[in-house]
FIMAR-865961 format. One record per atom (N, C-alpha, C, CB): z, y, x. Coordinates in steps of 0.02 Angstrom, whole numbers, padded with zeros to 5 digits, always signed. Atoms other than C-alpha are relative to their C-alpha. Glycine has a CB too. Example, Ala and Ser with C-alpha at 12.3 -4.5 7.8 and 13.67 -1.06 7.14 Angstrom:
% residues 2
+00000-00059+00045 +00390-00225+00615 +00000+00060+00045 +00062+00001-00050 -00003-00059-00042 +00357-00053+00684 +00037+00055-00039 -00071+00023+00020 
% end
This chain:
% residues 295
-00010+00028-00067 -00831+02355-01739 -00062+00013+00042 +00015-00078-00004 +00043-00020-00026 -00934+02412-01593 -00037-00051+00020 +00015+00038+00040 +00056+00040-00052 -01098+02312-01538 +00015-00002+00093 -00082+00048-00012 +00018-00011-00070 -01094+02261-01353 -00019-00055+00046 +00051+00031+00029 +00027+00018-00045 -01189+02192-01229 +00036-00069+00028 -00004+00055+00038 -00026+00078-00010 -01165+02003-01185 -00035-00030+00070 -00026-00052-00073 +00021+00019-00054 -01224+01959-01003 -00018-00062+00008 +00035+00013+00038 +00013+00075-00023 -01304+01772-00946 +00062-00040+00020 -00047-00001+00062 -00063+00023-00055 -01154+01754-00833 +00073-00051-00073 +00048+00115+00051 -00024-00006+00078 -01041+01786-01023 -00013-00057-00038 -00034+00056-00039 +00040+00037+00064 -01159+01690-01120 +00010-00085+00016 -00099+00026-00001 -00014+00048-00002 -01148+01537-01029 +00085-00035+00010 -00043-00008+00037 -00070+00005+00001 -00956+01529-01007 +00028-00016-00060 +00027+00055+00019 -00015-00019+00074 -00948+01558-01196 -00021-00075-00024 -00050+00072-00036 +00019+00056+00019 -01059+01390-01220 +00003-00046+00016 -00032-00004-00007 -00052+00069-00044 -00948+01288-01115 +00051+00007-00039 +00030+00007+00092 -00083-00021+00017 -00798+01336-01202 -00004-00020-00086 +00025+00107+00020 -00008+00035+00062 -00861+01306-01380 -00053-00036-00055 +00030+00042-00030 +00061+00013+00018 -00974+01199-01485 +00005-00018-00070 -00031-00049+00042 -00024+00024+00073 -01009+01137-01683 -00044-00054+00010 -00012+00051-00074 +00025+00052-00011 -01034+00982-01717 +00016-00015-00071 +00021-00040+00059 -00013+00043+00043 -01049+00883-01874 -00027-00083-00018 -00009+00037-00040 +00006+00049-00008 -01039+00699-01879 +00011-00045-00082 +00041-00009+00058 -00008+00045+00070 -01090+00588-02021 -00007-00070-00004 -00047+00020-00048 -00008+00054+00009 -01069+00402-02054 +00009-00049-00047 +00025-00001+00022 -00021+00049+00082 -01048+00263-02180 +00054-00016+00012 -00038-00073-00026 -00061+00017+00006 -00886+00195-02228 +00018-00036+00067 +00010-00040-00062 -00015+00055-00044 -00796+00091-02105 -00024+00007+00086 -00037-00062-00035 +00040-00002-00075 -00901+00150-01934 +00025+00004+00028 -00039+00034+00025 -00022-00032-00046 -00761+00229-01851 -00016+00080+00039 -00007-00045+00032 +00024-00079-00002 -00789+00399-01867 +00050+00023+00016 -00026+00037-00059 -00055-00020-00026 -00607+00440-01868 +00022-00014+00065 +00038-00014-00035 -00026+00015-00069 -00598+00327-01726 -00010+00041+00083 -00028-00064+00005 +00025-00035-00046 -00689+00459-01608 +00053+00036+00004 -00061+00031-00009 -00050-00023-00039 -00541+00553-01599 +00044-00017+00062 +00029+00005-00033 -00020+00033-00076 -00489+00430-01452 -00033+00035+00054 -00022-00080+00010 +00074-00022-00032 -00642+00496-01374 +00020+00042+00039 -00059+00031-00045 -00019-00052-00010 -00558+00659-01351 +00072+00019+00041 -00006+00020-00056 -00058-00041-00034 -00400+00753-01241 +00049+00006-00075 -00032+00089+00041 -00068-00034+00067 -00250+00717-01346 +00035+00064+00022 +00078-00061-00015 -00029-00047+00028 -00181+00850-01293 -00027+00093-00004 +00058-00013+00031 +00043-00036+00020 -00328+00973-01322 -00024+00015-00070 -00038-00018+00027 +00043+00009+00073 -00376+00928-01500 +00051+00003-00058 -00042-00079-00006 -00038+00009+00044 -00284+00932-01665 -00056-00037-00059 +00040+00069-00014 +00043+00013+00038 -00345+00846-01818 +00036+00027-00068 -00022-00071+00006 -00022-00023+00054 -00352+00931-01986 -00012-00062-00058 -00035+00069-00011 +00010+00030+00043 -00326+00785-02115 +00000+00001-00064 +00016-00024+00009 +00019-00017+00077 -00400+00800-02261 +00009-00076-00062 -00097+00028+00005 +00003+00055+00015 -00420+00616-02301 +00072-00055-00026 -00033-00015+00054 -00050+00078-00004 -00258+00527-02272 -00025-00039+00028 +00017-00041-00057 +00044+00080-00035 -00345+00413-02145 +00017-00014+00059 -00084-00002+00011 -00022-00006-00082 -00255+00420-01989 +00035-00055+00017 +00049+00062+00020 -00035+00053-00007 -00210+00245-02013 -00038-00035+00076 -00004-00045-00075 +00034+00069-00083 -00356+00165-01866 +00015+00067+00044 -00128-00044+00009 -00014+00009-00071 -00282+00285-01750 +00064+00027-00006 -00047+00033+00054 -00073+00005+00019 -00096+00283-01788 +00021+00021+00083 +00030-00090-00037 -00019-00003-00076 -00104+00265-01577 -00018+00051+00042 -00023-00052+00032 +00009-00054-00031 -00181+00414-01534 +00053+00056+00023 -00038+00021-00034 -00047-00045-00015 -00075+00532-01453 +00005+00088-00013 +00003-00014+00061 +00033-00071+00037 -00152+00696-01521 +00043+00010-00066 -00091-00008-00025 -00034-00015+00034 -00075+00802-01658 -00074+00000-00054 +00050+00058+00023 +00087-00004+00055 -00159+00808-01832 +00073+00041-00078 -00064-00146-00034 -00026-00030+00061 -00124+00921-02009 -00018-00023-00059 -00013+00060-00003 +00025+00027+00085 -00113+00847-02181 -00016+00069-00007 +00065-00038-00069 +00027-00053+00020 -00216+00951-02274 -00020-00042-00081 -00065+00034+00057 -00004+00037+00052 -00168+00925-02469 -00047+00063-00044 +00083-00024-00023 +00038-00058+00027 -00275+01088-02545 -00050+00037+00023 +00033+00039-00012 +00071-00041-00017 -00421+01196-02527 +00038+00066+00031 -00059+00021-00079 -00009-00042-00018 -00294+01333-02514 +00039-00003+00077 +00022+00026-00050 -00034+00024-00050 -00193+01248-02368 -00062+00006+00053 +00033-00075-00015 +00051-00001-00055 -00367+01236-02275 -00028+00071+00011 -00058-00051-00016 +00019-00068-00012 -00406+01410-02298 +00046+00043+00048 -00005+00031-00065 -00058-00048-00044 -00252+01492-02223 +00010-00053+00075 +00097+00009-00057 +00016+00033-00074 -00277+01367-02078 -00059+00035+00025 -00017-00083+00000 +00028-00010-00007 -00449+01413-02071 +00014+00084+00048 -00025-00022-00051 +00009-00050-00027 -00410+01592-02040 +00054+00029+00061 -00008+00037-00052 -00044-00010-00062 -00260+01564-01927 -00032-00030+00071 +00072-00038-00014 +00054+00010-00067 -00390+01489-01818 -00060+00018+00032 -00017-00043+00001 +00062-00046-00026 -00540+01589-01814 +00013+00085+00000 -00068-00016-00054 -00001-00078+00029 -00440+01759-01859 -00043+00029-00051 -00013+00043+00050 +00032-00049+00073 -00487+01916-01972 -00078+00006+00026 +00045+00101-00013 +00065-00011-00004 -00668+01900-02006 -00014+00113-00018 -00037-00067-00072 +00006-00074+00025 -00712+02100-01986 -00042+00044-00039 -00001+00028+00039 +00071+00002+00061 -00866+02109-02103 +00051-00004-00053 -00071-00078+00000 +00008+00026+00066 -00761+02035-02246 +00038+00067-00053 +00041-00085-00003 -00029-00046+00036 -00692+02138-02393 +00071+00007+00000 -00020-00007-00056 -00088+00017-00004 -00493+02196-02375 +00027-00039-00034 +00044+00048-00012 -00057+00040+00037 -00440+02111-02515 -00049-00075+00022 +00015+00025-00106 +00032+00055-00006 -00562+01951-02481 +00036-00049+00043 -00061+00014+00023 -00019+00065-00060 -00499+01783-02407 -00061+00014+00075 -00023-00103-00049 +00018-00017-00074 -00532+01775-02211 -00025+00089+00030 -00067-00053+00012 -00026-00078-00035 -00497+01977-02199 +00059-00007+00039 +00022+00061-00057 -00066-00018-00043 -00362+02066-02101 +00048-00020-00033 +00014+00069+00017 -00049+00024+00048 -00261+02041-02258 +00033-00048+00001 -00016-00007-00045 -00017+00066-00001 -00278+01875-02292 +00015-00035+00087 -00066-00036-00042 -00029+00012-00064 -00231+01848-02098 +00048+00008-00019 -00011+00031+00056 -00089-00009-00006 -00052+01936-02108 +00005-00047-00054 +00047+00088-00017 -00047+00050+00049 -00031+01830-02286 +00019-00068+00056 -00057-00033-00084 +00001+00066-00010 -00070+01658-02185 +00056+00008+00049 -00069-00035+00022 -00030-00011-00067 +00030+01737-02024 +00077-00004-00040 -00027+00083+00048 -00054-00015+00045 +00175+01779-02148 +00023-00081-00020 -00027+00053-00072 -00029+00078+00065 +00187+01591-02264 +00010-00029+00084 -00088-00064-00083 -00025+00073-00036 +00195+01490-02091 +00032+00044+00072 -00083-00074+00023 -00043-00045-00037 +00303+01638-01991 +00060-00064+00032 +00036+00071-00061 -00078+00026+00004 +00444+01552-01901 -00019-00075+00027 +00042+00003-00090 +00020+00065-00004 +00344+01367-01887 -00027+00000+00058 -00040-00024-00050 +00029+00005-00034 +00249+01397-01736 -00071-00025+00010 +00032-00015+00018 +00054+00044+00020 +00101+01334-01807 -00074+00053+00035 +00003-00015-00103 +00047-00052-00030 -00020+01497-01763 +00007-00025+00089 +00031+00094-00021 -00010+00002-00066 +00044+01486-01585 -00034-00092+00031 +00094+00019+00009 +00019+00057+00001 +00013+01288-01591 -00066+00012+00008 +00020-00038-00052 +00055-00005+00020 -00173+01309-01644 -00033+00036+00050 -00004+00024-00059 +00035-00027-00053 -00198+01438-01522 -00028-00035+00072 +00040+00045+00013 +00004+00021-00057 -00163+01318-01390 -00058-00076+00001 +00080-00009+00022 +00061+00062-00001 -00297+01172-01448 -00082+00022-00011 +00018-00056-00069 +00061-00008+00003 -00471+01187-01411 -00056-00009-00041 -00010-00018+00034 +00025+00031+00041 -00527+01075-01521 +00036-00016-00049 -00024-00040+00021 -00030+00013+00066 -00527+01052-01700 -00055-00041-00015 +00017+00063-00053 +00037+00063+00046 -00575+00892-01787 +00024+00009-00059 +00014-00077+00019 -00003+00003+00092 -00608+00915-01990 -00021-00073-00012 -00063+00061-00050 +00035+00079+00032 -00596+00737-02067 +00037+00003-00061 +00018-00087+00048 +00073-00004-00020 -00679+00750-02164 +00001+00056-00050 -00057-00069-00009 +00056-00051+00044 -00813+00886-02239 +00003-00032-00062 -00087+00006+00028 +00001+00026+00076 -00832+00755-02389 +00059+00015-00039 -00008-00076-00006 -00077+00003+00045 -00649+00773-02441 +00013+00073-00001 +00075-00048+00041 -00010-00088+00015 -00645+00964-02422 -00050+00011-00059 -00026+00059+00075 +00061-00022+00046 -00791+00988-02533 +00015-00045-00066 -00085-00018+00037 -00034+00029+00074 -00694+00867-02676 +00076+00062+00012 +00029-00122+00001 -00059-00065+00025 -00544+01002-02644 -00024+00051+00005 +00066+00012+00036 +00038-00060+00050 -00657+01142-02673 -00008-00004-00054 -00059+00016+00009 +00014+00033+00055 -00700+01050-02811 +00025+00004-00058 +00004-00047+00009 -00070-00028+00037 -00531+01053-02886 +00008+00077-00002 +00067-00028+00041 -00009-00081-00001 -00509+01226-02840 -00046+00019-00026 +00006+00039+00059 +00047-00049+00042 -00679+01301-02921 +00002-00020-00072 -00078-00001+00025 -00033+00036+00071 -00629+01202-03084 +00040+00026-00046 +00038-00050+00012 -00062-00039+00021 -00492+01307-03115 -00035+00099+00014 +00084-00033+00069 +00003-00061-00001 -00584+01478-03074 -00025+00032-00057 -00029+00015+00048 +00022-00041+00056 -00643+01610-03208 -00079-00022+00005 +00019+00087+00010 +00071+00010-00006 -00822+01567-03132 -00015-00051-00033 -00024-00007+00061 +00002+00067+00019 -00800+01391-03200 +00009+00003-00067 +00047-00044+00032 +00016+00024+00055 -00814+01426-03365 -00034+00088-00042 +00076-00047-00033 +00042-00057+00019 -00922+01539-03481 +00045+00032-00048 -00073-00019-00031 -00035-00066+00037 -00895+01701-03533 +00003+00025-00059 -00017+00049+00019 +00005-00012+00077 -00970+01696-03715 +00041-00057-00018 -00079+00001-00036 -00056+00062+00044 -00878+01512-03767 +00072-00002+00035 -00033-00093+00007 -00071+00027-00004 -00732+01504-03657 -00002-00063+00053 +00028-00025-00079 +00014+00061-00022 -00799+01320-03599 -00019-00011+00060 -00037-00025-00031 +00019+00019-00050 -00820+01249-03450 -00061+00004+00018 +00015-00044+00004 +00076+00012-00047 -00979+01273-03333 +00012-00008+00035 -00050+00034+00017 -00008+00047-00063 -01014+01152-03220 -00044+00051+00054 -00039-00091-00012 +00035-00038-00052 -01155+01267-03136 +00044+00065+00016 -00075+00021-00026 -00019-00067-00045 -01044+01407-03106 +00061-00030+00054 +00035+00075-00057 -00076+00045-00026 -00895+01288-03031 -00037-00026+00081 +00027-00096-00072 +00030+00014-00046 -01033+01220-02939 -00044+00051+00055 -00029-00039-00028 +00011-00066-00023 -01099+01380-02867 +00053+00037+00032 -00020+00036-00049 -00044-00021-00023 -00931+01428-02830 +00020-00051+00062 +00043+00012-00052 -00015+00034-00061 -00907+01277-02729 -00037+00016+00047 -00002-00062-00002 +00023-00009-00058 -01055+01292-02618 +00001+00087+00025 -00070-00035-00004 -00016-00085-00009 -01008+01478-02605 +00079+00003+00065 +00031+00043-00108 -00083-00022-00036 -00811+01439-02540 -00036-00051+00061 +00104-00034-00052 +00020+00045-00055 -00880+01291-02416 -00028+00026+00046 -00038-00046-00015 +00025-00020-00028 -00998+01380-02338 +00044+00046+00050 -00041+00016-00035 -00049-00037-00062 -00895+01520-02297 +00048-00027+00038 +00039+00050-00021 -00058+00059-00048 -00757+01402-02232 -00007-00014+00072 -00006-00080-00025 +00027+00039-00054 -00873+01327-02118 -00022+00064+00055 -00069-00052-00029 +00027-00048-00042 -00966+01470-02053 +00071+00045+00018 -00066+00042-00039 -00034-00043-00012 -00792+01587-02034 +00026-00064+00083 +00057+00028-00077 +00006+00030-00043 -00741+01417-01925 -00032-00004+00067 -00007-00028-00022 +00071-00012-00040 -00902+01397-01838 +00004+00083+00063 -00073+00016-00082 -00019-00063-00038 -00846+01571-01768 +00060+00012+00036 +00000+00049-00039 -00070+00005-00024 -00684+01539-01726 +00008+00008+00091 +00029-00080-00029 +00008-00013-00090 -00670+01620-01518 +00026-00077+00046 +00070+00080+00029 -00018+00037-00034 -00664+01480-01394 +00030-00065-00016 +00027+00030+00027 -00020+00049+00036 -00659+01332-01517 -00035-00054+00003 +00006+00016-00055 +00055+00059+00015 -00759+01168-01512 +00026-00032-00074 -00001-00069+00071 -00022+00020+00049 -00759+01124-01693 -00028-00073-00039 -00006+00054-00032 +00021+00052-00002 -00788+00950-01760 -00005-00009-00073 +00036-00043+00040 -00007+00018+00048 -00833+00905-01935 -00037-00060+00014 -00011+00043-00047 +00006+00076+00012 -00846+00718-01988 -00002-00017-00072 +00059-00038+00031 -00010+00037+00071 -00906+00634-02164 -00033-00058-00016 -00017+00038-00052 +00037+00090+00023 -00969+00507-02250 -00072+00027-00024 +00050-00057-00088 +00075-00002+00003 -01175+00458-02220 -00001-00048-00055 -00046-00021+00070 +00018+00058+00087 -01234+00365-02399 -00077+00005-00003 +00040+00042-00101 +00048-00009-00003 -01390+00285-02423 -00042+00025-00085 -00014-00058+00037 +00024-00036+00074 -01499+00367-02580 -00069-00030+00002 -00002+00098-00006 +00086+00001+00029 -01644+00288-02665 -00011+00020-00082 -00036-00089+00008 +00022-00026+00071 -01747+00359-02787 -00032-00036-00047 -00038+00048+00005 +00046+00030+00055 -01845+00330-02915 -00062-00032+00019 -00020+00050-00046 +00074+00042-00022 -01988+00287-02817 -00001-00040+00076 -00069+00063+00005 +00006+00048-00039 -01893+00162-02710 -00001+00025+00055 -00045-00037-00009 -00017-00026-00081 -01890+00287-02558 +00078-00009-00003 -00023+00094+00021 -00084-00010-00025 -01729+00273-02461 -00009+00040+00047 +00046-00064+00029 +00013-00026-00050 -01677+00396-02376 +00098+00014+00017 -00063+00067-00013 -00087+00027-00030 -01468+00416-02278 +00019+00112-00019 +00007-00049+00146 -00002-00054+00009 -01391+00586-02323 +00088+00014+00018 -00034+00014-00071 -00042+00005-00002 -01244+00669-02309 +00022+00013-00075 +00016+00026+00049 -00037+00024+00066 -01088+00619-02457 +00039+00083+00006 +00062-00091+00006 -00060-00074+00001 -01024+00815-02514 -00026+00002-00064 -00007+00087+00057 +00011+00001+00052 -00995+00856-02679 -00048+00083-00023 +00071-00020-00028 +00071-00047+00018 -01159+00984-02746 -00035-00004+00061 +00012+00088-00021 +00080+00035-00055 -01307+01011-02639 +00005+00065+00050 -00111-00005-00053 +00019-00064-00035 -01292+01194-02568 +00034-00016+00088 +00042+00079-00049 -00061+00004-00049 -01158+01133-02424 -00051-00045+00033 +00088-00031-00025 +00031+00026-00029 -01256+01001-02379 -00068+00015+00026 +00006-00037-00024 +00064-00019-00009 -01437+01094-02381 +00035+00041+00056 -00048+00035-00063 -00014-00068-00043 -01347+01253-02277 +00027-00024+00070 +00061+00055-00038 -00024+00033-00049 -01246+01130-02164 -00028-00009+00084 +00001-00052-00029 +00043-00003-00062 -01369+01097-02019 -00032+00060+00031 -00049-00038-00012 +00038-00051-00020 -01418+01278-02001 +00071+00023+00039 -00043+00051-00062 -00055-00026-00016 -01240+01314-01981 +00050-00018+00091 +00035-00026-00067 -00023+00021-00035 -01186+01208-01842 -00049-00037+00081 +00033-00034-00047 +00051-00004-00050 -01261+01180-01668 -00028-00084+00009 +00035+00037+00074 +00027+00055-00008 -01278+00983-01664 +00013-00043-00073 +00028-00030+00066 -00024+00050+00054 -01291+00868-01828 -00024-00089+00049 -00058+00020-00096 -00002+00054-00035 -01261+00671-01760 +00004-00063-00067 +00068+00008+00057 -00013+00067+00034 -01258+00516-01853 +00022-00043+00030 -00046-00028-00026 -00036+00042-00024 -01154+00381-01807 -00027-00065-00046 +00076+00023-00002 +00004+00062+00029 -01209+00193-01858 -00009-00058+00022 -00034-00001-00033 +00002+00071-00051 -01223+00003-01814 -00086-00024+00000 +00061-00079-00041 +00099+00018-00004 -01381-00051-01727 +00017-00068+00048 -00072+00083+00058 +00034+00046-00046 -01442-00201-01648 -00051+00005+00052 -00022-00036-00031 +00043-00036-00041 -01564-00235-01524 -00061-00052-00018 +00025+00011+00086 +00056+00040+00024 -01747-00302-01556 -00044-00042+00072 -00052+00060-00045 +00025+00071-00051 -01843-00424-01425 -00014+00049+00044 -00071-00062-00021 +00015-00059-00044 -01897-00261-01318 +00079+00033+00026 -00049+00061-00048 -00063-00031-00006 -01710-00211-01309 +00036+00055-00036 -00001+00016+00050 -00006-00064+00009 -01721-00060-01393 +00033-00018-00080 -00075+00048+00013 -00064+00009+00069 -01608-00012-01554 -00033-00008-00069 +00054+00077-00011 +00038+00013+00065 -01645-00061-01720 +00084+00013-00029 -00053-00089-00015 -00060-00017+00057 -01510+00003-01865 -00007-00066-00027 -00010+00068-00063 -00035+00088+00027 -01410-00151-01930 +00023+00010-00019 +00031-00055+00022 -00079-00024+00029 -01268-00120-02058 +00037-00071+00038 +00012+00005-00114 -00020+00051-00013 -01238-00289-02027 +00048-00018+00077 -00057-00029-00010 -00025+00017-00056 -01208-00265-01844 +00065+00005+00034 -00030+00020+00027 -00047-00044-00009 -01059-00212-01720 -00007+00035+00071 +00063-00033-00011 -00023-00042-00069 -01118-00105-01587 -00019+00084-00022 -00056-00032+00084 +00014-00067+00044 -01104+00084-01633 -00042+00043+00050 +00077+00045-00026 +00039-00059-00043 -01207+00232-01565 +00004+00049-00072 -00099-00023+00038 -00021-00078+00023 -01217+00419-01613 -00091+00027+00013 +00079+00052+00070 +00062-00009+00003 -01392+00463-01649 -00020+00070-00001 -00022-00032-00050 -00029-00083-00045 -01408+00636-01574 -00082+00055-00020 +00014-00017+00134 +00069-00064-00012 -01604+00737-01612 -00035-00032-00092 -00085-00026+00107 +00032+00003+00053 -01718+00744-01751 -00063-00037-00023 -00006+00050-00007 +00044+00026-00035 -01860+00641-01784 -00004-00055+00015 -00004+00020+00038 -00032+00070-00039 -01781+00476-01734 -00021-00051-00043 +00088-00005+00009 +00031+00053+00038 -01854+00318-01787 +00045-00032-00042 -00030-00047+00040 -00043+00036+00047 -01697+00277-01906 -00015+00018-00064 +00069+00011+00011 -00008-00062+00054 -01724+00416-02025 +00055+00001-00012 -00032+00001-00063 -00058-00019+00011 -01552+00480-01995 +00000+00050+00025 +00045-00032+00015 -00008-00073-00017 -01511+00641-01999 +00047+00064+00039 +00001+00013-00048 -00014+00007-00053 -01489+00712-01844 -00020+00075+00043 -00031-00064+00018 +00022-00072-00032 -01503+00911-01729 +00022-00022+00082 +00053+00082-00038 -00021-00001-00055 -01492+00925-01558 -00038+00077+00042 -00017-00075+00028 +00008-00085-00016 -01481+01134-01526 +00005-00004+00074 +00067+00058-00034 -00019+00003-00084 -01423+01082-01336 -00078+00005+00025 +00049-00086+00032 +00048+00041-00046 -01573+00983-01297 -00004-00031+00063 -00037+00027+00009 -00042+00046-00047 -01468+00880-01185 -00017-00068+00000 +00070+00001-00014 -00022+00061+00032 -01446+00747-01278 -00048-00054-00019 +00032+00018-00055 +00032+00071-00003 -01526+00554-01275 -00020-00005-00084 +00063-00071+00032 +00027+00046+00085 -01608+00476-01456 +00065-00002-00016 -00044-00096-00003 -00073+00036+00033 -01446+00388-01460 +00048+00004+00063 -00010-00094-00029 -00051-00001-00022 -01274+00408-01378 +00086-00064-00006 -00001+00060-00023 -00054+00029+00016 -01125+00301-01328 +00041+00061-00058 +00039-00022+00074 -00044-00066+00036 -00995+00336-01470 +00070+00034+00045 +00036-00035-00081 -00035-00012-00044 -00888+00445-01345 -00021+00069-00011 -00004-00036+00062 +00011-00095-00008 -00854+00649-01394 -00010+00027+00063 +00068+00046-00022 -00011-00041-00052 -00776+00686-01230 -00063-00007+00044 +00066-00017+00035 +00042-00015-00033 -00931+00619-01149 -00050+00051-00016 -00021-00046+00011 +00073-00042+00034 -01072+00703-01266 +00041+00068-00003 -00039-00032-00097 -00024-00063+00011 -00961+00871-01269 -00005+00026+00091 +00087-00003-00044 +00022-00002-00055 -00967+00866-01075 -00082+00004+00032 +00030-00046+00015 +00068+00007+00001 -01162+00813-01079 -00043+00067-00049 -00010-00080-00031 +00047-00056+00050 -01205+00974-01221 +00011+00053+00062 +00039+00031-00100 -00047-00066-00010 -01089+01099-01126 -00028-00007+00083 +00107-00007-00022 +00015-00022-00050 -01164+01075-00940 -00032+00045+00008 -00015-00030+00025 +00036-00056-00036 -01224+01224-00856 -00023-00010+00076 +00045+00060-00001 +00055+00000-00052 -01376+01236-00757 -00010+00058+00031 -00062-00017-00024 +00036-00048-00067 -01432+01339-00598 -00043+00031-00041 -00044-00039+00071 +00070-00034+00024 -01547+01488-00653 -00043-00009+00035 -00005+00065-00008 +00043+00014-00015 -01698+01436-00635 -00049+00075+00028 -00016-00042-00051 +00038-00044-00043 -01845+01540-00542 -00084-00029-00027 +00024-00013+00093 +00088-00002+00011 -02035+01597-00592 -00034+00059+00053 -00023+00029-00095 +00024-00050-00043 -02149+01698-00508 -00053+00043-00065 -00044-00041+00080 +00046-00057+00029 -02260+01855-00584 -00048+00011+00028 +00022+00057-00006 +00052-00007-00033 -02430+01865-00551 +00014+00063+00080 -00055+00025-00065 -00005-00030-00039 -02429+01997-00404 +00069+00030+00014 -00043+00031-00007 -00061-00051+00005 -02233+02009-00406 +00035-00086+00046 +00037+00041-00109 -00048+00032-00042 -02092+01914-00297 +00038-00060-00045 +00052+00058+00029 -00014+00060+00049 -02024+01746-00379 +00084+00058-00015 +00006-00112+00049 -00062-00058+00007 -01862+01834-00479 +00044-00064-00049 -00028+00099-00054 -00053+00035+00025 -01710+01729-00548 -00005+00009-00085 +00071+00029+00035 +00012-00008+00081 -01712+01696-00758 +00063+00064-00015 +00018-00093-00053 -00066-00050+00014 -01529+01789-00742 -00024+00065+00021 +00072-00018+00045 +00027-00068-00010 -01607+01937-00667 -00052+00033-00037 -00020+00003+00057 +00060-00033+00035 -01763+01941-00774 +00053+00029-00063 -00076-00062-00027 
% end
């Protein structure tokens, strides 16, 4: 596929139109509930969970999603044939016509085309049906006994996740939303620290490189100055948006838009990443002030 040239004009059009996001939380926060947040009839949700009980009222469409292989042939009916990958490889040209072929007739491609947004709920529950699925592969067990290996099962998982995410993550003109569960971890020496809940470590280490904003969602109070203090205990939520943040929750902000902390509200913070600004203007020592788009 030919290299070509991507203009300012291009570039920012492109970063209105689509963004990654992954949102993590503890049980109970209302993580699913942010789908209110959003244009029902912009968004679809891919359910992985079974959890679409707190918003039964939403008016948005959403996909059970009972397999790893069910999320894959979604995956690539929504980002198309990756053109790097190998012919016979999942998310090739191939594996396109297969997925185009099994749901022929359903309207489901054509559906997908027409929603902007995709909400994954959640990342934790995909990465237990990888789970299942690398369990069962040839990688998952050794080649001199026969027996199960957990490190190759597990290697295989953060191998299929990754690509998942990143073939997603690419998907033309998509704002993509992943959502899981934040858990707190102490060690041995009594540090705590909030992480995200995926099953092995590679998905979760690679995760934040992958996606343009990581957010935390949790309940805070407010302390005699006004300002937020994390409460499990409490009930007012916020979306904890940069890195750095006096919660120690783990947190990106690629925009550099975005407040410490955020009402919990997508459609606002997807509006607030995605504004576009006036090109700005410098001047050159002995040269005429010249527009950033023109430099």
């Amino acid at each position: 596929m030919p290299v070509r040239i991507v203009t300012a004009d291009e570039r920012l059009s492109s970063a209105a139109n689509k963004t990654s996001l992954a949102i993590f939380g503890p049980p109970g926060v209302g993580k699913t509930s942010l789908l209110k947040t959003l244009p029902a009839e912009q968004a679809v949700c891919l359910d992985l969970e079974a959890g679409m009980k707190s918003v039964q009222d939403w008016a948005g469409a959403s996909i059970p999603v009972r397999s790893f292989g069910d999320f894959r042939d979604l995956v690539v009916l929504i980002g198309g044939p990756d053109p790097a990958a190998d012919p016979n490889a999942y998310y090739s040209a191939q594996h396109y016509l297969h997925a185009r072929s099994v749901y022929a007739g359903s309207g489901l491609e054509e559906f997908l085309a027409q929603k902007p947004i995709v909400f994954v709920d959640s990342i934790t529950d995909l990465t237990r049906q990888v789970m299942a699925y690398a369990k069962q592969q040839p990688e998952a067990f050794s080649e001199r006994t026969g027996k199960p290996d957990v490190r190759g099962a597990y290697g295989l998982l953060g191998r299929e996740v990754i690509q998942a995410l990143k073939h997603l993550q690419h998907a033309p003109a998509k704002t993509v939303i992943f959502v899981g569960v934040l858990e707190r971890v102490t060690d041995e020496f009594h540090v705590t620290t909030w992480q995200p809940q995926m099953e092995g470590s590679k998905a979760g280490r690679e995760l934040p490189g992958i996606v343009d904003q990581v957010i935390s969602m949790h309940l805070f109070s407010h302390d005699a100055e006004g300002g937020y203090v994390l409460d499990e205990k409490a009930t007012e939520r916020r979306l904890v948006c940069r890195s750095g943040n006096p919660f120690g929750l783990p947190a990106k902000d690629r925009s550099g838009r975005l407040d410490m902390t955020e009402p919990p509200d997508l459609g606002a913070l997807l509006t607030k990443i995605n504004r576009t600004a006036a090109p700005t203007s410098f001047a050159l020592p002995g040269a005429h002030a010249l527009s950033a788009s023109a430099a």
